[in-house]
N, C-alpha and C positions, 0 to 999 in steps of 0.2 A: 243353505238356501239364502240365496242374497233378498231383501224387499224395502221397502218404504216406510216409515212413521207417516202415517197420515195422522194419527188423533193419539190424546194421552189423557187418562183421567184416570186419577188414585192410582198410581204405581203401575197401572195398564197402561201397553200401549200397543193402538192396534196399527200393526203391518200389513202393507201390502206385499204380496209377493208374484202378483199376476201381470201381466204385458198393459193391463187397462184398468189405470185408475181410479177411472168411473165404472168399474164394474165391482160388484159385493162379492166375485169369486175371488178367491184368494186372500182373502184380509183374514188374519189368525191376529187373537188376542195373545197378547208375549208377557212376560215379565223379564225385569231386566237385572242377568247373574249380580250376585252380593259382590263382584270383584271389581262392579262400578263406582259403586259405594266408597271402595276403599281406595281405589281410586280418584277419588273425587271427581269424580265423571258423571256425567248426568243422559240422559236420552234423550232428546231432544224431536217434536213433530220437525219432519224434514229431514230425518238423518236416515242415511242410508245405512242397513244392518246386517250383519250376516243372523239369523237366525234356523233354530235346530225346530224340528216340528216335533210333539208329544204327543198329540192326538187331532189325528186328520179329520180325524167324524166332526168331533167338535171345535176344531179350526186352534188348536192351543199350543202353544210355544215358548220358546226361548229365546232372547235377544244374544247372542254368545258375543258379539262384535263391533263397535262403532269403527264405520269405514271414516276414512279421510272425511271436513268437509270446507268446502271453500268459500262458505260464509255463515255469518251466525249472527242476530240481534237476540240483544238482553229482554225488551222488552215490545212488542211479544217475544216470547221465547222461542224463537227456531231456528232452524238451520238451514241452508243450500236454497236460499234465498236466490233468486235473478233479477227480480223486477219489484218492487214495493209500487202500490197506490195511495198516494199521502188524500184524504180527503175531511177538508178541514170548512168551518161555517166564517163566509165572508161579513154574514153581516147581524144576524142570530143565531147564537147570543154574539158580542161585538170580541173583535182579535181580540189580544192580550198584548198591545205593543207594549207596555212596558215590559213584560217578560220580555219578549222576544228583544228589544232593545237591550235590556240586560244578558242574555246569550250570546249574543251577536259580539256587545262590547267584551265579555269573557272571554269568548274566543277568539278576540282580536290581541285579547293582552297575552296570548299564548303565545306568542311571537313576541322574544325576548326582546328587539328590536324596538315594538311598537311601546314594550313597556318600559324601557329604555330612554324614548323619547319624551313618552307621556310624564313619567318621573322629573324628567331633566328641566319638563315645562314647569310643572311644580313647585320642584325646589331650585332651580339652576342648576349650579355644578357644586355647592360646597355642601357635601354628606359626611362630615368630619366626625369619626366618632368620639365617643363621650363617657367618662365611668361608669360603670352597669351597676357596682354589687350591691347597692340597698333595692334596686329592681327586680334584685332576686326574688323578696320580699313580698310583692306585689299581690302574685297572684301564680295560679296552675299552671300557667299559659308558659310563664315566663319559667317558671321550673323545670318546663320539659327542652328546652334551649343548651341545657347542661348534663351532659351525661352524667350517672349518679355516682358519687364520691368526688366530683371534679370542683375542687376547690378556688382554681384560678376563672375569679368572675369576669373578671375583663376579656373574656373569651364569650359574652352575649353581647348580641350583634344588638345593636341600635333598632329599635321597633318604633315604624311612622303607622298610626293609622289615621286611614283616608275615609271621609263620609262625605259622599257627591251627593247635594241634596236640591230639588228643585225650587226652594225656599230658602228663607233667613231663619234658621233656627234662631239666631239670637236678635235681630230687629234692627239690625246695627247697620246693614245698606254695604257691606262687604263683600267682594268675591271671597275673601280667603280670613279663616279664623285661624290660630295658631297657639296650641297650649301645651305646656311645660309645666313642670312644680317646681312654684318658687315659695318662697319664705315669707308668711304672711306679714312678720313682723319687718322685714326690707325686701322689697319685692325685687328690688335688683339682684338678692342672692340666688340664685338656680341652684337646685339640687342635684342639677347634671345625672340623672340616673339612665339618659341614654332612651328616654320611652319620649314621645311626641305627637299627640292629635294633632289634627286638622281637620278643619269641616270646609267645606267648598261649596259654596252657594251660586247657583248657575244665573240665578237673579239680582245678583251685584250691581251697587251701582257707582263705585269708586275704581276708576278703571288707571285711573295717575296710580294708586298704590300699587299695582301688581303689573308681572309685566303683560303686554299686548296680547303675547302670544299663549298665553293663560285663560287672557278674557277670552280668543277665540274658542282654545278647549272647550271650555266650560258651555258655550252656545253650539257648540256642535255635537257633545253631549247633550245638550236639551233637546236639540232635533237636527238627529243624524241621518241628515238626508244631505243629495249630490248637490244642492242649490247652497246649500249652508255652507259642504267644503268649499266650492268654488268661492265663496267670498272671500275665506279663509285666507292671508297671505301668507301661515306658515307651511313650508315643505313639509313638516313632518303630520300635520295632520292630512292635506293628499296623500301621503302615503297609508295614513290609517283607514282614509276612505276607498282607497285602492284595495287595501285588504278584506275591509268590508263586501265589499263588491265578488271579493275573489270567493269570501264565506258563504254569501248569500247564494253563491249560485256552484256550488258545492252540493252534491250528493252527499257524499259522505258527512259534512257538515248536516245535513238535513237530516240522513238517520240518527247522530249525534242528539241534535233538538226532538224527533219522537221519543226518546228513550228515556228525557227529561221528566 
C-alpha cells in the first residue's frame, strides 16, 4: 500500500494512505524496517512510502519502501517539498545584516573566479612560494597539509590568512597589515616558513600605500550595496556585484541561507 508521511515523532511515523489529507481516515502509525538503518536512510515527513498494514483495527504498519523523492531540506527535515514560505521579522527584533552580509559574501567567493579576482586585488600577481618545513611545526592545522609519513616538506602549500575587519585593530591608520616571522635580533632576516597574516581594515586611511583598487574592495565590503559598486571603477568588483545580485534573488540560494 503506497501513503504519505505526514508527521514523525520517536521513531513513529504516521502515514497517510487515503485519497484526502485532511481526513483522520487512513493514517496508520508505521515503523520504519531496520534495513534503513543500515542503510543509512532515514524516513523523512513528506516522503512517499510503500507500506504493509499489521493491524487494520488499530491503524499499524510498516514502512517497507522509500519511493523516489524530488526534493529534500536538511533543516526542517523533509521531503517532496514544492513551495516553501520564508517569513522572517523586518523590524522586531532588527535583520541580522551582518550575517547575511557574511553569506552573501561566502557564497560569492564560491565562484573561483570571484575569488580569483578578490585575491589578485590583495596581493597583485606575485604569490611565489617559500620554504615550509619549520611550518610543519607550527601547529595541527599545518600537520594535516601532509599525508602521514610524507617527508618532502616543500610539498605545503604557502598559507595567507585574511582578517577583513571593520576597524584598526592596531591604530596605525592602514588599509592593509602584513605579518611574516622575522628575527628579532635582525629583523630583516625572514624565516621564510611560507605561512603569512594580513589583517585588512576597511577604515584605512593611507590610500598612496595600497593599490586603488583594494581601497574600493574594502568599501564595498563595508557596504555592499548597488550605489557603492557603481562608484567602484574596478571591473572586477561589478562583476562581484552582478553575482551578488544573481545570489540574492536565487531560490535555491535562499533555501541554502534557512538551513544556516
Amino acid at each position: 500500500m503506497k501513503g504519505k508521511i505526514i508527521k514523525g515523532i520517536a521513531g513513529f511515523y504516521y502515514v497517510h494512505a487515503g485519497d484526502a489529507l485532511h481526513s483522520a481516515d487512513g493514517i496508520y502509525e508505521c515503523k520504519a524496517k531496520g534495513v534503513f538503518r543500515k542503510d543509512h536512510r532515514k524516513p523523512l515527513v513528506g516522503d512517499d512510502v510503500e507500506m504493509e498494514v499489521i493491524d487494520e483495527a488499530q491503524k499499524k504498519g510498516n514502512i517497507t519502501e522509500l519511493l523516489p523523492r524530488h526534493s529534500e531540506l536538511i533543516r526542517p527535515a523533509v521531503a517532496n517539498i514544492d513551495q516553501a514560505l520564508v517569513i522572517f521579522a523586518a523590524a522586531k527584533p532588527k535583520p541580522n545584516f551582518n550575517l547575511l552580509d557574511r553569506f552573501l559574501f561566502a557564497e560569492a567567493m564560491e565562484d573561483p573566479e570571484n575569488m580569483r579576482d578578490v585575491l589578485e586585488i590583495i596581493f597583485g600577481k606575485n604569490t611565489k612560494n617559500l620554504p615550509k618545513r619549520s611550518r610543519f611545526y607550527q601547529s595541527m592545522i599545518d600537520s594535516k597539509l601532509l599525508e602521514p609519513g610524507e617527508k618532502d616538506f616543500n610539498k605545503m602549500n604557502d598559507v595567507y590568512i585574511i582578517l577583513i575587519a571593520p576597524f584598526d585593530l592596531f591604530g596605525e591608520g592602514k588599509y592593509m597589515y602584513t605579518f611574516q616571522m622575522t628575527c628579532q635580533e635582525s629583523f630583516s632576516v625572514l624565516l621564510n616558513d611560507g605561512a603569512t597574516r594580513i589583517f585588512l581594515n576597511t577604515h584605512g586611511t593611507n590610500p598612496e600605500d595600497v593599490s586603488p583598487e583594494l581601497v574600493e574592495l574594502l568599501h564595498y565590503i563595508e557596504n555592499t550595496t548597488q550605489e557603492v559598486a557603481d562608484s567602484c571603477t574596478s571591473p572586477r568588483i561589478h562583476k562581484m556585484q552582478e553575482r551578488i545580485c544573481s545570489i540574492k534573488s536565487s531560490e535555491e540560494v535562499s533555501v541554502k541561507y534557512m538551513q544556516r
